[in-house]
VOGU-3710 file (C-alpha; in Angstrom, 3 decimals, decimal comma):
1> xxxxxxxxxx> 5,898/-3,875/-10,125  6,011/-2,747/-6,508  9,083/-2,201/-4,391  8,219/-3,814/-1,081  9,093/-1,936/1,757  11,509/-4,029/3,204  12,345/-4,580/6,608  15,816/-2,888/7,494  19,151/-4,860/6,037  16,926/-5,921/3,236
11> xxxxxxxxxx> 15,814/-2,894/0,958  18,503/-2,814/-1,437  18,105/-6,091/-3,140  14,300/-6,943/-2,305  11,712/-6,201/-5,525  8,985/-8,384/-5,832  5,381/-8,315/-6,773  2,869/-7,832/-4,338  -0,272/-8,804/-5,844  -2,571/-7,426/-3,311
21> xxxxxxxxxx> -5,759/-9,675/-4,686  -8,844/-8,321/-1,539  -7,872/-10,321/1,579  -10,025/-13,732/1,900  -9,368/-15,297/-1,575  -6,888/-18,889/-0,910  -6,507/-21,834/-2,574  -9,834/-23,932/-3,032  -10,086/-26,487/0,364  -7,021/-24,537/1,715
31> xxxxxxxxxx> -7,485/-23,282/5,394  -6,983/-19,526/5,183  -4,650/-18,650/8,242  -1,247/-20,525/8,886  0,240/-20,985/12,455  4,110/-20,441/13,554  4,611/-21,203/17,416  8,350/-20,532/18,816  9,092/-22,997/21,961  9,812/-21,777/25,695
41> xxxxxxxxxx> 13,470/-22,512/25,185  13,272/-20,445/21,990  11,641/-17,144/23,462  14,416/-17,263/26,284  17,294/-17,051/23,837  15,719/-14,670/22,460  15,010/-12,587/25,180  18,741/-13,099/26,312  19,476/-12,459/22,194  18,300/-8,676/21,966
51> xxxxxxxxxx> 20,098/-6,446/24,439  19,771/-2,464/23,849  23,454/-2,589/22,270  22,176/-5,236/19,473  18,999/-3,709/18,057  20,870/0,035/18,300  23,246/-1,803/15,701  20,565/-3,215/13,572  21,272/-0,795/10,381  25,037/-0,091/11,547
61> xxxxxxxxxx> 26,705/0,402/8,145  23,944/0,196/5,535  23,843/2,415/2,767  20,490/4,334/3,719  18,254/6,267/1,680  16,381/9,348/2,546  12,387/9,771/3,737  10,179/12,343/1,482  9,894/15,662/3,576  6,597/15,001/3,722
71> xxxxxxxxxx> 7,497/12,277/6,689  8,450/14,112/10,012  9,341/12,974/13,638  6,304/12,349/15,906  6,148/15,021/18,330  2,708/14,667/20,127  1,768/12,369/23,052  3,322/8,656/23,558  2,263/6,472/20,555  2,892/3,503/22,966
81> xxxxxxxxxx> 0,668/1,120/21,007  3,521/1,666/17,858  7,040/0,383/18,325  9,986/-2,351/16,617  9,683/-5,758/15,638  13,076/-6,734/16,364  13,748/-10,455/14,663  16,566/-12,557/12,626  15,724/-12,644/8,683  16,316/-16,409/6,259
91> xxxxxxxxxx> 19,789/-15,247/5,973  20,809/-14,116/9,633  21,133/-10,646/9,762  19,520/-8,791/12,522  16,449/-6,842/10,628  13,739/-4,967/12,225  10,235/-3,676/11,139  7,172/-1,691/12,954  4,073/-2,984/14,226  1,114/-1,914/16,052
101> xxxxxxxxxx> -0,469/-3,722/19,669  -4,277/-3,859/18,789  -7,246/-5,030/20,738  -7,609/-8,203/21,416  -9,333/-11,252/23,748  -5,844/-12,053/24,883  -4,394/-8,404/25,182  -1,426/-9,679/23,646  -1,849/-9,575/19,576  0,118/-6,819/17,566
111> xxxxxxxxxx> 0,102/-6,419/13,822  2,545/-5,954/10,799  3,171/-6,694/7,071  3,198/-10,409/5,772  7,162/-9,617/5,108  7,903/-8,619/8,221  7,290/-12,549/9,463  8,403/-14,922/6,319  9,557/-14,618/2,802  6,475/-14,242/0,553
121> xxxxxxxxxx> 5,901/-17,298/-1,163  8,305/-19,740/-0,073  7,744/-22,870/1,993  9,024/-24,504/3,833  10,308/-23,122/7,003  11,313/-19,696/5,653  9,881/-17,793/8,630  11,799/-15,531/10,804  13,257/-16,018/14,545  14,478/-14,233/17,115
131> xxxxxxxxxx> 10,955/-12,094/17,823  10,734/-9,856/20,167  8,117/-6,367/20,435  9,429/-3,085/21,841  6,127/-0,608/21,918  7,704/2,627/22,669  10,811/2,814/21,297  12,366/5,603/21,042  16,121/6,515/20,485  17,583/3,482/22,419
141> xxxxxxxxxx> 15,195/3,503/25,109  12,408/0,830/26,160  9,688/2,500/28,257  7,496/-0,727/28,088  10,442/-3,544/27,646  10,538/-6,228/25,378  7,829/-8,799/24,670  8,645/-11,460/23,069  6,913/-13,868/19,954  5,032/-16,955/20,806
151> xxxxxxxxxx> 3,096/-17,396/18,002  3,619/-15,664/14,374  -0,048/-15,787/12,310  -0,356/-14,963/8,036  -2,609/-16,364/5,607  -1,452/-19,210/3,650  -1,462/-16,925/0,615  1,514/-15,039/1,589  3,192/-18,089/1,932  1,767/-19,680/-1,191
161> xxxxxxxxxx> 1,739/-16,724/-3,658  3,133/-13,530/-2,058  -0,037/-12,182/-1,568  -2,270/-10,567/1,416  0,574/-8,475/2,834  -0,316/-8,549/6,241  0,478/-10,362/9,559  -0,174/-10,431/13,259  2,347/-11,952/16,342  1,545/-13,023/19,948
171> xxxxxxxxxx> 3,649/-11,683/22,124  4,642/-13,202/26,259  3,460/-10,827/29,032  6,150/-9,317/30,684  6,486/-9,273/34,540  2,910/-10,875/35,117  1,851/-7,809/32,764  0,031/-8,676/28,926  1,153/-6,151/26,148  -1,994/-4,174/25,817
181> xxxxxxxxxx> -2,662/-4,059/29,748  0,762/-2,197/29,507  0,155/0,053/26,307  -3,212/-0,452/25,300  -4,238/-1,111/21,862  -5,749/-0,163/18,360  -8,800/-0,949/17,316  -9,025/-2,940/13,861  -11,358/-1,874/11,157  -12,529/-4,112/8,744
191> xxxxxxxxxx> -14,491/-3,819/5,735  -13,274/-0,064/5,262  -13,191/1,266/1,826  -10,275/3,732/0,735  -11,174/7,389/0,862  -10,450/8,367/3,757  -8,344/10,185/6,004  -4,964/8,434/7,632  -2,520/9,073/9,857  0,941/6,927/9,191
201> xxxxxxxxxx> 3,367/5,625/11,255  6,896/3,807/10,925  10,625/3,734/12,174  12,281/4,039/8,776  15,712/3,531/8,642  17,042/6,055/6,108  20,276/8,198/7,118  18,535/10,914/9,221  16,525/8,496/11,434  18,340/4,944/11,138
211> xxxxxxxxxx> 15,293/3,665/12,894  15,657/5,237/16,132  12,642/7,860/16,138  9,138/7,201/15,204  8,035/9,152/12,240  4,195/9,996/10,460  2,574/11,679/7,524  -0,790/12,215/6,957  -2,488/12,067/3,783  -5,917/10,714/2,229
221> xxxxxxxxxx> -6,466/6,917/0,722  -6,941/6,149/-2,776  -7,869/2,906/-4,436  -4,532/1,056/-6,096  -4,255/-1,890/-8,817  -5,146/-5,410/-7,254  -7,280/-4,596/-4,479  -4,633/-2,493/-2,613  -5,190/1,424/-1,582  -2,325/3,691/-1,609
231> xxxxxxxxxx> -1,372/7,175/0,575  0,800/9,772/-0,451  3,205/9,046/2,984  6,657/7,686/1,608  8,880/6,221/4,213  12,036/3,962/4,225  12,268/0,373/4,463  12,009/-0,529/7,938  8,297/1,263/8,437  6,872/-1,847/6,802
241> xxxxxxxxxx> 4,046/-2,914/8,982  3,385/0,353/10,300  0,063/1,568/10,728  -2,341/2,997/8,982  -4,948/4,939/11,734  -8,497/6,349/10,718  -9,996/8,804/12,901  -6,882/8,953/14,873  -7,095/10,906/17,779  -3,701/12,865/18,655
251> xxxxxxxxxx> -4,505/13,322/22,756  -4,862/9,830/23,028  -2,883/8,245/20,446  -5,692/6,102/19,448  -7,565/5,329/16,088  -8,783/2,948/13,786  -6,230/0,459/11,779  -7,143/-0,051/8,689  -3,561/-1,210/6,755  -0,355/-1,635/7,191
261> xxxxxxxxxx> 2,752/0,066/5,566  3,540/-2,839/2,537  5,200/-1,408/-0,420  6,154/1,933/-2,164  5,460/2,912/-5,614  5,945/5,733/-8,053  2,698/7,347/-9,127  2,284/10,283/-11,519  6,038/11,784/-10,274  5,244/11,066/-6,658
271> xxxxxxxxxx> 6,127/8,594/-4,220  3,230/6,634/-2,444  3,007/3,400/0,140  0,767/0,784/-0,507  -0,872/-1,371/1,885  -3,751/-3,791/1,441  -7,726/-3,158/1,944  -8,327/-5,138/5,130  -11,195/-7,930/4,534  -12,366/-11,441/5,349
281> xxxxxxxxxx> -8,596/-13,360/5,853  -7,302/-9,862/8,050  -10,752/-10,862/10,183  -9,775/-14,484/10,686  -6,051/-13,631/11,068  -7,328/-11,327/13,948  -9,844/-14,029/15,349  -7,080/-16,414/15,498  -4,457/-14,791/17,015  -7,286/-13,650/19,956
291> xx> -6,705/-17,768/20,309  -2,994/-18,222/21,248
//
């Protein structure tokens, strides 16, 4: 059993399975990808929602944890591909997770974890609102602004069965600007076996950082139970979605994603984060949201 790592507000009381079968495997005759679209109306409340005040206040008065020393506060050059998906969880409480702007036809796709969007495994309707993308952030500030979610895209097997951790959103441009013409973007590898080296991002909201700082560790990636691969780079809930980089280049911020931060796990004494081994359905989920 796998302790998802939640977004923030929720990592207290979520534990559920995550049965990472490879990505690509849904229900016989089943299309693979599902498609959320928020209306104009909706993206302008939202927009008007998320002031600086509200999303400093996200974890206000949660009883936070604490992130292995092995996690530190990023010091090198702008990661301004990484920042917080701000959004409103089932329940509505303000909640937040990370995600990372990647390449894409549109210049406006960014990826996270499966949780970060919906509640695994529950239809109808259980997907969050309230979407908006800061890249950037950092201790209250918004270098790049905040774009906000037209479109949220998982495979129907997170929805269906908890499974295939892993999401993207399509974000607005901002001032006549699209989000990777502003930041840039990752690239995303798939097909890529565990083994090798990663570098790991997040905005975990335990007690020292409360989500305002971007933090990393570094470690190599090993093969886990049910298709998933595992690094030795605990965080706190509100990384989930964060990125997993290969061949990540420090002077330009840029590398390879090939996972996202999904769910922690105790192995052999030591903490780890799992995240799943990106295949066919993270190809298609990628293809489609170069569509919206």
């Amino acid at each position: 059993m796998h302790r998802i790592v939640a977004p923030a507000l929720a990592i207290a009381s979520v534990v559920a399975v995550v049965a990472g079968n490879p990505l690509g495997s849904t229900p016989s005759g089943e299309a693979a990808i599902s498609t959320v679209k928020f209306t104009a109306a909706e993206r302008r409340e939202t927009l008007t929602y998320w002031t600086a005040d509200r999303m400093r206040k996200v974890v206000a008065g949660i009883d936070l944890g604490h992130d292995s020393a092995s996690v530190k506060p990023w010091r090198g050059p702008a990661m301004k591909t990484v920042g917080r998906l701000f959004f409103t969880n089932e329940k509505g409480q303000d909640s937040y997770c990370t995600a990372t702007a990647v390449q894409s036809r549109n210049r406006s796709a960014v990826m996270t974890a499966g949780h970060c969007v919906q509640l695994p495994a529950s239809l109808p309707e259980n997907h969050y609102s309230n979407m908006v993308f800061v890249p950037g952030y950092s201790e209250g500030k918004r270098p790049y602004g905040a774009f906000v979610v037209r479109a949220v895209v998982m495979p129907r097997s997170w929805e269906h069965d908890g499974k295939n951790d892993i999401a993207a959103v399509v974000v607005d441009s901002r001032d006549g600007t699209s989000l990777t013409d502003a930041v840039g973007g990752q690239a995303v590898a798939v097909g890529r076996k565990p083994g090798g080296e990663v570098t790991v991002f997040g905005y975990p909201d335990s007690q020292e950082e409360r989500g305002e700082r971007l933090m990393y560790c570094a470690g190599t990636t090993s093969t886990a139970p049910e298709g998933r691969q595992s690094v030795r780079c605990p965080m706190e809930g509100g990384s989930s979605g964060g990125p997993w980089l290969a061949d990540f280049e420090e002077k330009s911020g840029l590398g390879k994603l090939v996972s996202v931060n999904s769910s922690g796990d105790a192995v052999e004494g030591s903490s780890v984060m799992q995240g799943e081994v990106l295949g066919t359905t993270s190809d298609e989920l990628h293809a489609r949201a170069e569509q919206l």
